[in-house]
C-alpha positions in Angstrom: 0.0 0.0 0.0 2.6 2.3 1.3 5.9 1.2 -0.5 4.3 1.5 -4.4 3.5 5.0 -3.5 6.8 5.6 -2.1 8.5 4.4 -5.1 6.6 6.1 -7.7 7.2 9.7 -6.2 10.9 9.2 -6.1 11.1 8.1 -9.6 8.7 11.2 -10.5 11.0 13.2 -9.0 14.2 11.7 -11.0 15.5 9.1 -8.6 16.6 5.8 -9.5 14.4 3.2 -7.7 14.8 0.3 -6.3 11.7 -1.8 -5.6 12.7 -4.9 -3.6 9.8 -7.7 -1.9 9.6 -11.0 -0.5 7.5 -12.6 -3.6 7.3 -12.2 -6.9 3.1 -11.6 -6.6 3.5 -8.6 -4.3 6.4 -7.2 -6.2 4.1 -7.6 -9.5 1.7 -6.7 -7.5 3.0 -3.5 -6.3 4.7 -2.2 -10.2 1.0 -2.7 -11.2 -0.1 -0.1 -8.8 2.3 2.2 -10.0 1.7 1.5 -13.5 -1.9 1.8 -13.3 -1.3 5.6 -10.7 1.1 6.7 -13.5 -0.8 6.0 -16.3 -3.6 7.3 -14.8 -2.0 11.0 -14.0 -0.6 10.7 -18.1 -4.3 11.1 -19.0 -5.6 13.8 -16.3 -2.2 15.6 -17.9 -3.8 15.3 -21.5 -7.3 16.0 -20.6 -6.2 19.0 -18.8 -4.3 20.4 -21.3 -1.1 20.2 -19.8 0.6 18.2 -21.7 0.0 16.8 -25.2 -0.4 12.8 -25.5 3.4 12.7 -26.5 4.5 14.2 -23.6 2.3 12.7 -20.9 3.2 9.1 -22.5 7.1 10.4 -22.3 6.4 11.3 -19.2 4.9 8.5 -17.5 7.7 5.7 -19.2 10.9 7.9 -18.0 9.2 7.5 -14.6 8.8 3.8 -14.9 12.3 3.3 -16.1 13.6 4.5 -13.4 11.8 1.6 -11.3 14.2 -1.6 -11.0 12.7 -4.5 -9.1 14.5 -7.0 -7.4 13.6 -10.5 -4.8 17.4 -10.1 -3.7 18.4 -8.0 -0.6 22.0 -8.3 -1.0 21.1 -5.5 -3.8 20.0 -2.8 -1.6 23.9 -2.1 -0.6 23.9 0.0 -3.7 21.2 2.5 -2.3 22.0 5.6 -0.8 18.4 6.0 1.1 16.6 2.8 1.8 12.6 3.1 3.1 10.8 0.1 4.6 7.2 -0.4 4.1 6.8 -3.6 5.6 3.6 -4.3 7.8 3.5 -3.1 11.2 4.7 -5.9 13.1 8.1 -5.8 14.7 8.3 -9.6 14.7 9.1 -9.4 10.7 11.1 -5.9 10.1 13.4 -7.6 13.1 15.6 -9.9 10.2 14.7 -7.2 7.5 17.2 -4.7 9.9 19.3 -7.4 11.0 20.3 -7.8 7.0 20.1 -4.0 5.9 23.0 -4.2 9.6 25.1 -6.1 7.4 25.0 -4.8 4.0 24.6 -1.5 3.8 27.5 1.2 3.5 27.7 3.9 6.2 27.2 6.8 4.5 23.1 5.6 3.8 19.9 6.6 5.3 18.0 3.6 6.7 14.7 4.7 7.6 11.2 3.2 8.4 7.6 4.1 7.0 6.5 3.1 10.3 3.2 5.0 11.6 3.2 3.8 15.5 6.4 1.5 15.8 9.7 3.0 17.9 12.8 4.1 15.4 14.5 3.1 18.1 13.6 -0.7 18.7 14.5 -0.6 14.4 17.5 0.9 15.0 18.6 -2.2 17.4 17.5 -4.7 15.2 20.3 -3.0 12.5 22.5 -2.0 14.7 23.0 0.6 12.9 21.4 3.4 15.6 23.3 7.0 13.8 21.9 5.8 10.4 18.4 5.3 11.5 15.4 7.6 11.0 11.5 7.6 10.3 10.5 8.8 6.7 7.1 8.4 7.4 4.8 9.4 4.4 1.0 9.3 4.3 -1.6 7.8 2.1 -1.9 8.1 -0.5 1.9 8.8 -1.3 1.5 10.5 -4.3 -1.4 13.2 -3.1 -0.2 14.1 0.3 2.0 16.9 0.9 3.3 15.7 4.2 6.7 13.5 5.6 7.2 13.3 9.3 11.1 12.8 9.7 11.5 11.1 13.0 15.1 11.4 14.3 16.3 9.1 17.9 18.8 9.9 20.4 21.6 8.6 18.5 20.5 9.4 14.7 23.4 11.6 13.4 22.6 15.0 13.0 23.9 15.3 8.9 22.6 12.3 8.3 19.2 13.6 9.8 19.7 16.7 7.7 20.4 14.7 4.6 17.0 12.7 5.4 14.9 16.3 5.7 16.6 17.4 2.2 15.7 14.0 0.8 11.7 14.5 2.2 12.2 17.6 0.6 13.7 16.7 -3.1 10.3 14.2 -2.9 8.1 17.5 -3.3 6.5 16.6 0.6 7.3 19.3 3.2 9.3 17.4 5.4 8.5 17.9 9.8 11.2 17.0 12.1 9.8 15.3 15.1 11.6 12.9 18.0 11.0 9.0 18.1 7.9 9.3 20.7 4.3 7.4 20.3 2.5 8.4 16.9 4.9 11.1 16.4 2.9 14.5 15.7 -0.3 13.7 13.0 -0.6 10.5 14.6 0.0 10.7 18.3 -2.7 13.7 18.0 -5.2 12.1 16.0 -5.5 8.4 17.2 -6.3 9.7 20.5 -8.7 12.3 18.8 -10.7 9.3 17.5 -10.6 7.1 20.3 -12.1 9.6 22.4 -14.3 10.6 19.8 -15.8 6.7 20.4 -15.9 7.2 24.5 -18.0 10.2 24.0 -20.6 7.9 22.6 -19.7 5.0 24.4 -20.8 7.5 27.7 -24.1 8.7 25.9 -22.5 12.2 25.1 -23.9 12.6 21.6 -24.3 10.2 19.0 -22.1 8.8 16.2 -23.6 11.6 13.4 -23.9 14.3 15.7 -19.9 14.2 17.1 -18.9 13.6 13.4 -20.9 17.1 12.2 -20.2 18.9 15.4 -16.4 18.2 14.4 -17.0 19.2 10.7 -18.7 22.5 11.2 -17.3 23.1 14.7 -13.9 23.0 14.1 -13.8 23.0 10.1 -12.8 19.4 9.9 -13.1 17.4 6.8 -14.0 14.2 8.0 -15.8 13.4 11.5 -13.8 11.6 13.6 -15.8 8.0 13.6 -15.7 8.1 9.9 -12.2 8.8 9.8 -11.7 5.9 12.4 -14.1 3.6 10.2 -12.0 5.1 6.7 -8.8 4.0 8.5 -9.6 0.7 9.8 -10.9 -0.1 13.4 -8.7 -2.9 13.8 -5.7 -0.7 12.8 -6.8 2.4 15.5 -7.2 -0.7 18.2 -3.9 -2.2 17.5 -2.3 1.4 17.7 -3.9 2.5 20.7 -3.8 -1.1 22.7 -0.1 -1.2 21.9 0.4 2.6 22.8 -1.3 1.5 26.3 1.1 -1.5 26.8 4.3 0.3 25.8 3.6 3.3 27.7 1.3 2.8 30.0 1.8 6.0 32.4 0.4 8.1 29.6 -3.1 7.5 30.0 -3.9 6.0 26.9 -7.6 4.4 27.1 -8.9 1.5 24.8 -12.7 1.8 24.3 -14.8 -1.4 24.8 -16.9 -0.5 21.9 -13.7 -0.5 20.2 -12.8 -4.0 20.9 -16.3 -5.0 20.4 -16.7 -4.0 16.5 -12.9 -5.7 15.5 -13.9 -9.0 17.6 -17.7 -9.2 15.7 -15.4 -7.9 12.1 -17.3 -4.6 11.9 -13.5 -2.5 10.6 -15.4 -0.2 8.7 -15.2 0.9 5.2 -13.1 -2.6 4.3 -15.7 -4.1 5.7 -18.5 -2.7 4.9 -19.3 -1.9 8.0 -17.9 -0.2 11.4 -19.9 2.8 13.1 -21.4 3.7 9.8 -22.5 1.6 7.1 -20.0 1.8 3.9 -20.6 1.1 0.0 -17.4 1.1 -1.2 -15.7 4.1 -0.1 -19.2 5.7 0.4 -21.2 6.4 3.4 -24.2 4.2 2.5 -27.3 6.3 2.5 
């Protein structure tokens, strides 16, 4: 989901590219979704009239040439900035690190896409702890403006300043933040939506209600709940129940409701169904 994004901007933005999976399906997988994203901004190009079919088609295959794919590790030790995408689950970036720890030159930026996970604990597993940062881009890659770049105790500072040029060279504007829970979008808006669900949990107002009050209240695109459904349920759970185990002097709360929908597979929009109904990616009526 993440990674394909990831790899397309750079290679918009004149990098060379190295796309590198596990299997053959998700790395086909993955160059599909680029194909298809880059293909598809060649003809909003055309039918905008800002660039003719030539162009846009010129376009879209330099980008694609860029993109070399690869099953083989060993062949990120060319790569000046590597970015891991992998799923959040510590248990399976721990061997991806403890390979990038023996094959990558000292001069590169090793950094993680993670949205919740420590830099830190990544930085460990590589043992590579001054080359470490987060580059941690948002969904979809190729829309949003933003990269958090998450720096730890021991991330060397040029290295760090290299990583914020390189956010920046990617057309996002890159924030510097410290390795701490969520870092900034995230460690303010998980717990905006989980308390979002214990005001109606507690009778407050209902799912509808806090979702306008938070769209014309405070200007908000989205409501809260149906951000929380958009995003996954099981995803804000596993954030905010790991949040609570890691760190559990900061107060962090898991709703029951919460727990309730992801045990009787009510995620949301994925789903079809979480605190609202969803047809696609449609509130159903």
């Amino acid at each position: 989901m993440m990674g394909h994004g990831i790899a397309q901007v750079s290679a918009e933005k004149g990098f060379e590219v190295l796309a590198v999976e596990s299997q053959e399906k998700f790395l086909n997988g993955g160059m599909k979704r680029i194909t298809d994203s880059v293909n598809k901004i060649a003809k909003k190009a055309v039918a905008k009239g800002k660039a003719t079919e030539e162009e846009a088609a010129a376009k879209a295959a330099s980008t694609l040439g860029r993109i070399t794919t690869s099953l083989d590790l060993d062949t990120l030790a060319s790569c000046d900035v590597v970015i891991e995408a992998v799923v959040e689950d510590l248990n399976l970036k721990r061997p991806l690190y403890a390979k990038l720890g023996e094959i990558m030159p000292e001069t590169a930026i090793i950094a993680s896409n993670t949205s919740s996970l420590p830099i830190g604990a990544m930085a460990d597993f590589c043992g590579r702890p001054k080359q470490m940062v987060g580059l941690h881009f948002f969904n979809p890659v190729q829309l949003m403006a933003l990269v958090e770049v998450i720096r730890t105790d021991h991330t060397d500072p040029a290295l760090f300043a290299k990583a914020m040029s390189f956010g920046a060279a990617l057309g996002k504007t890159p924030v510097e933040c410290i390795d701490t829970p969520g870092f900034v979008v995230n460690r303010l808006l998980v717990p905006f939506m989980v308390e979002a669900v214990l005001l109606v949990e507690r009778g407050v107002a209902s799912v509808p209600d806090v979702d306008v009050a938070m769209k014309l209240g405070a200007a908000h695109p989205m409501g809260p709940l149906q951000l929380a459904d958009y995003v996954g349920l099981d995803t804000v759970l596993s954030i905010i129940t790991g949040w609570q185990e890691s760190h559990p002097s900061d107060g962090f709360v898991v709703p029951e409701t919460l727990r309730q929908k992801v045990a009787e597979g009510k995620l949301g929009r994925k789903s079809g169904e979480g605190f609202y109904r969803w047809e696609g990616d449609k509130i159903a009526p």
